[in-house]
KEKE-3310 file (N, C-alpha, C; in steps of 0.2 Angstrom, whole numbers, plus 5000, padded with zeros to 4 digits):
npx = (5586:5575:5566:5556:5559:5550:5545:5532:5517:5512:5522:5531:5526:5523:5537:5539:5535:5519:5509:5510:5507:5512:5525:5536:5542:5558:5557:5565:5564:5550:5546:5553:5545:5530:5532:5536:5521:5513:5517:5514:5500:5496:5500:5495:5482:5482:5489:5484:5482:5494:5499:5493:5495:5509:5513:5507:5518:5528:5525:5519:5504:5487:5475:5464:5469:5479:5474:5463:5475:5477:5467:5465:5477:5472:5462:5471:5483:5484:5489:5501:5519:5516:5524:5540:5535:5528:5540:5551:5543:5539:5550:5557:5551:5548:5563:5566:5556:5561:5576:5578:5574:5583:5594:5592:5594:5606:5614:5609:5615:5629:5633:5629:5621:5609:5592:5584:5595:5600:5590:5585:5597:5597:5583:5588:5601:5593:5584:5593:5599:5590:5590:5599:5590:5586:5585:5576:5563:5566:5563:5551:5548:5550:5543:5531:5530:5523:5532:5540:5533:5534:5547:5551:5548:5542:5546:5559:5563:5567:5576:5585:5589:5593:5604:5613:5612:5617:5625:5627:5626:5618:5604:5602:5603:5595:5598:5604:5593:5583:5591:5594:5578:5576:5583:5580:5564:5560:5569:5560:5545:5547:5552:5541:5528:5523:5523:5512:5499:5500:5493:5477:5463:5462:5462:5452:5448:5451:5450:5448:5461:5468:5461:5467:5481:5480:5477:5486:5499:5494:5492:5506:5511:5506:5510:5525:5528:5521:5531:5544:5541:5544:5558:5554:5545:5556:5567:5558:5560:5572:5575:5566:5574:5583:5601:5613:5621:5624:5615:5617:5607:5603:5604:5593:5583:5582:5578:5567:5559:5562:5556:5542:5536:5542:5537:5529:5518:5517:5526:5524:5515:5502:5504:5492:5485:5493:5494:5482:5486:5493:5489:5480:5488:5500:5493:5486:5497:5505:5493:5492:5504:5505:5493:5498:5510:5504:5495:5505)
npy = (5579:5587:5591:5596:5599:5602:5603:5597:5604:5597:5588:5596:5597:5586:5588:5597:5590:5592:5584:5571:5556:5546:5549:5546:5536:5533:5547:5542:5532:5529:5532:5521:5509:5512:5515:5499:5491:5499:5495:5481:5479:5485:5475:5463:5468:5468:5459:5448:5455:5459:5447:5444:5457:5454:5439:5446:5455:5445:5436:5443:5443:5447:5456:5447:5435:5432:5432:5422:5412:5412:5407:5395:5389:5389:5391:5388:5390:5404:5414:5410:5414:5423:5427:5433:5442:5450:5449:5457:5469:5474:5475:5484:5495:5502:5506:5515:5525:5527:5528:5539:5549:5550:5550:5563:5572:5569:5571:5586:5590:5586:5589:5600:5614:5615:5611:5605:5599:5590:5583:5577:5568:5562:5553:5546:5538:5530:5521:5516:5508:5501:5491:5480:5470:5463:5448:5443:5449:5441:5429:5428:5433:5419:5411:5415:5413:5401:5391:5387:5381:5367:5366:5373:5374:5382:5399:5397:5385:5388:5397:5390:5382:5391:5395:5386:5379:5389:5399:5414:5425:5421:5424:5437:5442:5452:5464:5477:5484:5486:5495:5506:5510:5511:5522:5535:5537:5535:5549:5557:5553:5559:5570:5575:5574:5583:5594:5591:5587:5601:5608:5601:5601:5609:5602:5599:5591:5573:5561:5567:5571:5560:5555:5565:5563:5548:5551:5557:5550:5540:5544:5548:5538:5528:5538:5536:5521:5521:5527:5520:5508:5497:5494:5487:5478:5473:5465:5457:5447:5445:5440:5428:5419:5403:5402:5397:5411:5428:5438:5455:5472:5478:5470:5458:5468:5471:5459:5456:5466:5465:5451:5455:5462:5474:5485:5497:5498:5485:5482:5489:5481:5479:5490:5498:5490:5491:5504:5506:5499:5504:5515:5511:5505:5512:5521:5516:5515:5528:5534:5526:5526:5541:5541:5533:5535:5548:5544:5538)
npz = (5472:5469:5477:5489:5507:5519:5534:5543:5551:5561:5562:5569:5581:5588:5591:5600:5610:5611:5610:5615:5622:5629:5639:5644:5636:5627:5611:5600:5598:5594:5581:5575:5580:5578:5564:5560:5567:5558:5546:5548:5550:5535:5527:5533:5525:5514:5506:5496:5486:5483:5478:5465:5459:5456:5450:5439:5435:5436:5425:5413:5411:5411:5422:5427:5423:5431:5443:5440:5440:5456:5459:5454:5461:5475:5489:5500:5497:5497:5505:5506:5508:5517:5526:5524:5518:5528:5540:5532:5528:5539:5547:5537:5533:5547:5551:5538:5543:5557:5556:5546:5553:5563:5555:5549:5560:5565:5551:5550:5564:5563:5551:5545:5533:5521:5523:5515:5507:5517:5524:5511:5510:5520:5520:5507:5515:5524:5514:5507:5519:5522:5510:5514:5519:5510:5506:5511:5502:5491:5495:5497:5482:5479:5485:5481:5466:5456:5450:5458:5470:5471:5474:5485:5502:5514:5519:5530:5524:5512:5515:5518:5510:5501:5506:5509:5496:5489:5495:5502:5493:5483:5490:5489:5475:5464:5470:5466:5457:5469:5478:5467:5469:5482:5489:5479:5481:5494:5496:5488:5496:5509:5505:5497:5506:5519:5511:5503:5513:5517:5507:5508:5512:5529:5542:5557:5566:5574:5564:5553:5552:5552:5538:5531:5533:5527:5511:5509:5510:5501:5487:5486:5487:5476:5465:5465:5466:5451:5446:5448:5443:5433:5439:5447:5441:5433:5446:5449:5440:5441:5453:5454:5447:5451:5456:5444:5432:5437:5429:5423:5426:5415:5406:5410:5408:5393:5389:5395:5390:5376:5376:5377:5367:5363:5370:5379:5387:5389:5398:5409:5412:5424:5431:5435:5444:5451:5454:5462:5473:5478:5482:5492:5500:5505:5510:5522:5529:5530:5538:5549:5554:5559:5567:5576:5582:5585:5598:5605)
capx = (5580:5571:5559:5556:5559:5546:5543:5525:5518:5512:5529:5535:5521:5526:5544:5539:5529:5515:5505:5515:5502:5516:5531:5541:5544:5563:5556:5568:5561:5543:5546:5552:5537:5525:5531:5534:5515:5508:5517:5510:5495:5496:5503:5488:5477:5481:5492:5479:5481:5502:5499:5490:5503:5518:5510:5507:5525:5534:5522:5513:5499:5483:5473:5459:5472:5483:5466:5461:5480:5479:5459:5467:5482:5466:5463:5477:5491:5483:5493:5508:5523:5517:5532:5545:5534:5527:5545:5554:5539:5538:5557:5559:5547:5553:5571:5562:5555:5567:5582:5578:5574:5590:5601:5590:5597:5614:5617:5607:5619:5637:5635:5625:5618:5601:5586:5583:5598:5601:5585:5585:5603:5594:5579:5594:5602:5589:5584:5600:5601:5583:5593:5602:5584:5583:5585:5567:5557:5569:5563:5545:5546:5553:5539:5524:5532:5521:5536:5544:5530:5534:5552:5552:5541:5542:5552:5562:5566:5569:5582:5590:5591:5596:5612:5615:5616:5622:5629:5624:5625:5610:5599:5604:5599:5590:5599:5602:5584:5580:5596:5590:5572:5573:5585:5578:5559:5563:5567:5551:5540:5548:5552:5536:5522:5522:5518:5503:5496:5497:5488:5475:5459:5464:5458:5448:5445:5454:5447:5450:5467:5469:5460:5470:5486:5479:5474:5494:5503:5490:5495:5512:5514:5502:5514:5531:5524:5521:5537:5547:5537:5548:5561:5551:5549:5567:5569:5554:5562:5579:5575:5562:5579:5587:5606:5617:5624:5620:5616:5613:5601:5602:5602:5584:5577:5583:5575:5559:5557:5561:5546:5534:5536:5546:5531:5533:5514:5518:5533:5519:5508:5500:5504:5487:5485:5499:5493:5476:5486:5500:5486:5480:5495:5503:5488:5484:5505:5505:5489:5493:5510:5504:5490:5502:5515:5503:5494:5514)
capy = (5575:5592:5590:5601:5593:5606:5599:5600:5607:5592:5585:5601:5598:5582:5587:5597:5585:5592:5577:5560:5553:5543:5555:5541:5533:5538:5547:5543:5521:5530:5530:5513:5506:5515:5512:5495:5492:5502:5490:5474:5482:5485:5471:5460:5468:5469:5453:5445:5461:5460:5443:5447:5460:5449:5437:5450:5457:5440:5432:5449:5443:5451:5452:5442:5428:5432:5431:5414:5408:5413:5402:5386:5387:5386:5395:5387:5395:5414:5418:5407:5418:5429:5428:5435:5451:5452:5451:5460:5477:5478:5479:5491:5504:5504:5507:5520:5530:5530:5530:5543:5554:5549:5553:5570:5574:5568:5576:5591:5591:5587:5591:5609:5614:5617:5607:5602:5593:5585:5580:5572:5562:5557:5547:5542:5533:5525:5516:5511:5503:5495:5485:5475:5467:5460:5442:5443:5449:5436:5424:5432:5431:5412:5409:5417:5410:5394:5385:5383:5377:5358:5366:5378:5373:5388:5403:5393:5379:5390:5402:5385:5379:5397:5395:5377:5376:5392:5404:5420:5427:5420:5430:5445:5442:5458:5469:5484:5488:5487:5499:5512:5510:5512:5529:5542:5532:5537:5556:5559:5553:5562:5577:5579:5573:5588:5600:5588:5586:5607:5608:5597:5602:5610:5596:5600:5583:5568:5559:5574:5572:5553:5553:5570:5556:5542:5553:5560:5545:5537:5550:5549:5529:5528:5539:5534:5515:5520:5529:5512:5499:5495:5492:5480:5470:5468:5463:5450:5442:5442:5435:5420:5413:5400:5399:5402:5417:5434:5443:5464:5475:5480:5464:5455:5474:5472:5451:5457:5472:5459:5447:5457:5463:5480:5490:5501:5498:5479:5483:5491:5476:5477:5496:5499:5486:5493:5511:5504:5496:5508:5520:5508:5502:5520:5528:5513:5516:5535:5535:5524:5528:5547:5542:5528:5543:5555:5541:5536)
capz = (5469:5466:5483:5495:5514:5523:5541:5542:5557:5564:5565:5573:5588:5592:5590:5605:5616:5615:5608:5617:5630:5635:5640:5647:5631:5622:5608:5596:5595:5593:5575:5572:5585:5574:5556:5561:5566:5552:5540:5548:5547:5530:5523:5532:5521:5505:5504:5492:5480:5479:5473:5460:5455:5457:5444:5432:5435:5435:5418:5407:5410:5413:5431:5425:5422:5437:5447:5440:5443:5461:5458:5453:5465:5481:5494:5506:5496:5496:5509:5504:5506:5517:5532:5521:5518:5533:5544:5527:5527:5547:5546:5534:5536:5556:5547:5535:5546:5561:5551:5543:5558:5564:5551:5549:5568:5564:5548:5553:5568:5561:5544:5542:5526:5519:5528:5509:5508:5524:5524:5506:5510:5524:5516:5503:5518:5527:5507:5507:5526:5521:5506:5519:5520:5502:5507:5514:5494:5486:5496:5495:5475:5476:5486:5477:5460:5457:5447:5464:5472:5474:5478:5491:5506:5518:5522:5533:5520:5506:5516:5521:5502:5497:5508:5508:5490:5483:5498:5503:5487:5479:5493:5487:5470:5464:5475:5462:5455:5475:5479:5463:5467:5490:5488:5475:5480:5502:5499:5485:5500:5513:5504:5497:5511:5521:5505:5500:5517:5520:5504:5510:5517:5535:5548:5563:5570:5572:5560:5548:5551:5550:5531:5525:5532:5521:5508:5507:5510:5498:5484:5486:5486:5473:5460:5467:5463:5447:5444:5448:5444:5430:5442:5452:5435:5433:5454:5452:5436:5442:5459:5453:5445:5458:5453:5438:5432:5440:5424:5424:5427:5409:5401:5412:5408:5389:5389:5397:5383:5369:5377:5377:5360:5363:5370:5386:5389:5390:5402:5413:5415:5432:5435:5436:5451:5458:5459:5465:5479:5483:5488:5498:5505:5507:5515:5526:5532:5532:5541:5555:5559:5561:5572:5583:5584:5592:5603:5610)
cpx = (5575:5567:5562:5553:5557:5545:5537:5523:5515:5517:5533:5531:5524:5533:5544:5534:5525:5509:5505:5510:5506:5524:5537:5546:5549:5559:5559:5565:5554:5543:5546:5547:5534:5526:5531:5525:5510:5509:5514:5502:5491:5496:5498:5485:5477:5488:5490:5481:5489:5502:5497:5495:5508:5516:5510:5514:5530:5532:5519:5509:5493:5479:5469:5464:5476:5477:5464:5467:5478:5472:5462:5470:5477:5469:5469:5484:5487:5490:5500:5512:5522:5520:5535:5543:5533:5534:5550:5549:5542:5544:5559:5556:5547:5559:5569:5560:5560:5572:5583:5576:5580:5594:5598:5594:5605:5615:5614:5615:5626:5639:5633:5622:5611:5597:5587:5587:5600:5594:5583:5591:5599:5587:5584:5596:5599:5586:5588:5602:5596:5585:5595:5597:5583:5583:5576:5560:5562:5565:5554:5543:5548:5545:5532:5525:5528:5526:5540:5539:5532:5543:5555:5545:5538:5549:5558:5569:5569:5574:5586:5593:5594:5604:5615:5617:5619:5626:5623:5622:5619:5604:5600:5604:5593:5591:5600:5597:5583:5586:5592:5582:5571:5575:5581:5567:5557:5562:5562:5547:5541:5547:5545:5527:5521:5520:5511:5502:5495:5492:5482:5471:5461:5459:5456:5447:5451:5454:5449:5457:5470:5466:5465:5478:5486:5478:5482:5498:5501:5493:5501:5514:5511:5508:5521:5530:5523:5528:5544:5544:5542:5554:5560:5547:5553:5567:5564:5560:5569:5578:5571:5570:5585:5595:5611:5619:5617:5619:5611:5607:5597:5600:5597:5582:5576:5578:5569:5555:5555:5553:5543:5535:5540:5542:5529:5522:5513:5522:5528:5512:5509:5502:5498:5486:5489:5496:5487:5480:5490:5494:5483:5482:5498:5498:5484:5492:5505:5499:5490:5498:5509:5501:5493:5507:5511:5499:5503:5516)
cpy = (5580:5592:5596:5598:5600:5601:5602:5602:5603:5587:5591:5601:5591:5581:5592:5597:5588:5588:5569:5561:5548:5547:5551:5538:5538:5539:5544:5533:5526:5529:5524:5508:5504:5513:5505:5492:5495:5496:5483:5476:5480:5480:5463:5460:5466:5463:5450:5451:5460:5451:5442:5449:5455:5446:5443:5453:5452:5437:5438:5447:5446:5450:5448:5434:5426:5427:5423:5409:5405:5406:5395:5383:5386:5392:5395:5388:5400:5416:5413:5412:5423:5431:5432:5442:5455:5454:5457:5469:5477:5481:5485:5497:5507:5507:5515:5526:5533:5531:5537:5548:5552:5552:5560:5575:5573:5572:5582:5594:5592:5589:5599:5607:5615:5613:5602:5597:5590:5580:5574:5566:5557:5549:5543:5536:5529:5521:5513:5507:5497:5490:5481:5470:5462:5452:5439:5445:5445:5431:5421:5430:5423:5407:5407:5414:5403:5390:5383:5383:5371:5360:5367:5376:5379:5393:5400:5388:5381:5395:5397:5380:5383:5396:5390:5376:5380:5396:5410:5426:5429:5424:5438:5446:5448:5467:5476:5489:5488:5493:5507:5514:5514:5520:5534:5541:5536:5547:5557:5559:5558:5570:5582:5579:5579:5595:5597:5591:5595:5609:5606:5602:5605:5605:5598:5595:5579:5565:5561:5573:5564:5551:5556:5564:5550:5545:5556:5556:5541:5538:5548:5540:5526:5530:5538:5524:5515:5522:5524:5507:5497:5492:5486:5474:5466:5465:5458:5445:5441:5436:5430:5415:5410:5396:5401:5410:5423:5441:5452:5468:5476:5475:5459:5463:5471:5463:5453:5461:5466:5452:5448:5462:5471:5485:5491:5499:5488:5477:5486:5488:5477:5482:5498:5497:5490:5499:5508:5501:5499:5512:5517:5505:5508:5522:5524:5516:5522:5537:5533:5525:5536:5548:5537:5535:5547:5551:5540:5544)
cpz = (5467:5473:5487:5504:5517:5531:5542:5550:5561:5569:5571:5582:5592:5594:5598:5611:5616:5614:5611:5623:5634:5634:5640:5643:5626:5614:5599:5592:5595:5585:5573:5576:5580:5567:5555:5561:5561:5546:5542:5548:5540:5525:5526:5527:5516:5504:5497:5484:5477:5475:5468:5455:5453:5450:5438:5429:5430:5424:5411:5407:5415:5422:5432:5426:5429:5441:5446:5441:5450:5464:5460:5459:5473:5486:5499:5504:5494:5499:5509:5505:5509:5523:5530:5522:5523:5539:5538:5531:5535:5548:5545:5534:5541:5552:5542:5537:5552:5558:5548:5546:5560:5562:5550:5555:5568:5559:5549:5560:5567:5556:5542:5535:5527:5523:5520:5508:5512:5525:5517:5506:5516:5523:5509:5507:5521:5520:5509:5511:5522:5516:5510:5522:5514:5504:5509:5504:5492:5488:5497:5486:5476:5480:5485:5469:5458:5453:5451:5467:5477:5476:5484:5495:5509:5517:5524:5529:5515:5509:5517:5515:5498:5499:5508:5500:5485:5488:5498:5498:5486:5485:5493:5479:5469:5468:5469:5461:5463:5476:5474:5463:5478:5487:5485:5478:5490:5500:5494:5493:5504:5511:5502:5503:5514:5517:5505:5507:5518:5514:5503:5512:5525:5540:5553:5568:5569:5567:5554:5546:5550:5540:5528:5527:5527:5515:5504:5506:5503:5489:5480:5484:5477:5465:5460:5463:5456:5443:5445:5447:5439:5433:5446:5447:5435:5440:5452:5448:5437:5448:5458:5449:5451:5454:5447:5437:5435:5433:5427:5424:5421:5406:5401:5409:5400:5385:5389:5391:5378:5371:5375:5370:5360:5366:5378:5389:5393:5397:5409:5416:5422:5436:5438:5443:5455:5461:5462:5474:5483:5488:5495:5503:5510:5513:5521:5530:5536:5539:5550:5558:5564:5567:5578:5587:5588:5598:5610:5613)
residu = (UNK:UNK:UNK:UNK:UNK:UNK:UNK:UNK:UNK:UNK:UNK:UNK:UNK:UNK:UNK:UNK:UNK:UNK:UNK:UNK:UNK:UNK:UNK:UNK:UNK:UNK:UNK:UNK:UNK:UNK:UNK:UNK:UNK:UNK:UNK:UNK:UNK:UNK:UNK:UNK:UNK:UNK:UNK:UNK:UNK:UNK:UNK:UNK:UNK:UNK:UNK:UNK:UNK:UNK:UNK:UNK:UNK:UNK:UNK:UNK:UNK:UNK:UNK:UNK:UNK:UNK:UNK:UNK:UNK:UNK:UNK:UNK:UNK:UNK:UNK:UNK:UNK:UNK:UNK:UNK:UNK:UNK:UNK:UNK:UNK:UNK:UNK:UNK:UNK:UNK:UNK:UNK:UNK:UNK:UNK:UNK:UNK:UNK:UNK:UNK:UNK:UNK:UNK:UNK:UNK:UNK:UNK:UNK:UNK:UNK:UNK:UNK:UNK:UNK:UNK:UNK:UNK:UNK:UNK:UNK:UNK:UNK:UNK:UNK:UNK:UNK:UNK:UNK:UNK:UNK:UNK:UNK:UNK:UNK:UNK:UNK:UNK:UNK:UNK:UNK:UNK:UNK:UNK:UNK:UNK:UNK:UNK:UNK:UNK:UNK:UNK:UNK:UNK:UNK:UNK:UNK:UNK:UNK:UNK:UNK:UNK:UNK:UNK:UNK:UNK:UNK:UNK:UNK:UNK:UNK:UNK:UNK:UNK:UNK:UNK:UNK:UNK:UNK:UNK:UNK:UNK:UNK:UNK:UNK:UNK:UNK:UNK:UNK:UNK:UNK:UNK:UNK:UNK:UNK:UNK:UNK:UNK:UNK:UNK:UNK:UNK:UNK:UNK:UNK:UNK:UNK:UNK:UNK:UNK:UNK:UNK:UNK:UNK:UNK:UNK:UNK:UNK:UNK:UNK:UNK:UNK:UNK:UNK:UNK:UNK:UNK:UNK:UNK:UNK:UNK:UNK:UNK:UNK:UNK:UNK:UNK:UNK:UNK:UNK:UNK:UNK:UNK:UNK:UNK:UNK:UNK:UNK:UNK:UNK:UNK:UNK:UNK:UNK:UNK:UNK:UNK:UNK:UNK:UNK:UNK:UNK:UNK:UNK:UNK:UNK:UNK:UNK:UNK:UNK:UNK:UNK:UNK:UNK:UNK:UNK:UNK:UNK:UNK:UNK:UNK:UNK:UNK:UNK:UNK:UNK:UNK:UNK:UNK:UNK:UNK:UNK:UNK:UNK:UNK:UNK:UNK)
# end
């Protein structure tokens, strides 16, 4: 992936206790605790923001219109939809980061080789666990979708309509672009966070080191987000459709093109939003996992 998997020296302080206020606890669940909790964190906040997106994603239209959608639709569906993300993120960003210390220590141990490569398969394979979750943004896009509205009530109703009338399948609708977007999307972050953050202002204080945390995770989310968004076009529009055929990656990409009149800038409605929200997403994530981690 061209990255460079540095372990930053942070990571190497807790790697030898000398930061864990609680000693007791197996270090190896500190990870999934901590990413876990960052994401529900995260995914509190800025809810309100990915609807926005989403709409712009699923229809081309602008955030002025999305925004007046979200208007009409009332206040008591803002947060419509937001089980799925909620149990979906806290999942997989626990998956995310444990995993990916895991399999660092496994293939580091059984396998040898460079740190760079062991390290980059390792964010590969923890993406790829995290796909085993897609049933959770299907059911997320089916929710936030207003043309299912009056048919999908809850979470609940709609995993039990997904499996009740077409099978297991139709929750796995979208599963590629998620596949091609977690893997290459995993080691970028990984590989690159510990260069940004040494490049960083050196921190002094806590505080110091919890922003240069947001401020790296931030960064990093922000242009990864941008470097896929086009993928998470394709994944909405596949996944808003309940049933019939399961057409290719290629073929909703080449649909969506032709919509919008063949014009790469049209294909990027709602980037803008997005970096706006990765950084706020990422650097809310990054930050809080780094300082759960060193309170555990």
């Amino acid at each position: 992936m061209g990255v460079i998997a540095t372990m930053d020296p942070e990571a190497q302080q807790r790697k030898q206790g000398k930061e864990m206020l609680l000693p007791g606890v197996d270090p190896r669940k500190k990870h999934y605790v901590c990413g876990s909790c960052a994401a529900f964190t995260n995914i509190v906040v800025t809810f309100p923001i990915q609807k926005v997106l989403f709409r712009q994603q699923l229809f081309g239209v602008r955030a002025t219109e999305a925004v007046a959608q979200l208007r009409r639709d009332g206040l008591r569906n803002l947060y419509r939809g937001l089980l799925p993300p909620l149990l979906q993120k806290t999942t997989t960003v626990a998956i995310m980061f444990g995993l990916y210390e895991d399999f660092s220590r496994l293939l580091a141990r059984h396998a040898g080789g460079p740190e760079l490569l062991t390290r980059s398969m390792a964010a590969v394979l923890a993406g790829t666990a995290e796909a085993a979750l897609t049933p959770f943004e299907r059911v997320q896009t089916l929710l936030q979708d207003p043309r299912h509205h009056g048919r999908f009530h809850n979470t609940f109703h709609t995993f039990r309509t997904l499996l009740g009338d077409h099978g297991a399948r139709e929750c796995y609708r979208g599963l590629v672009p998620i596949l091609l977007r977690n893997g290459p999307s995993n080691a970028l972050f990984f590989g690159l966070r510990g260069p940004i953050k040494q490049r960083l202002p050196e921190a002094q204080t806590p505080a110091a080191h919890l922003v240069n945390d947001f401020i790296c995770g931030g960064l990093l989310g922000a242009m990864l987000g941008f470097m896929f968004y086009p993928l998470n076009v394709v994944k909405a529009r596949m996944q808003s459709q309940v049933g019939g055929a399961f057409p290719s990656l290629r073929t909703v990409l080449l649909t969506i093109w032709r919509e919008r009149d063949g014009k790469v800038t049209h294909l990027f409605r709602g980037a803008h939003l997005n970096y706006h929200r990765s950084i706020l997403s990422w650097g809310i994530i990054n930050a809080t996992y780094e300082l759960l981690l060193k309170l555990m």
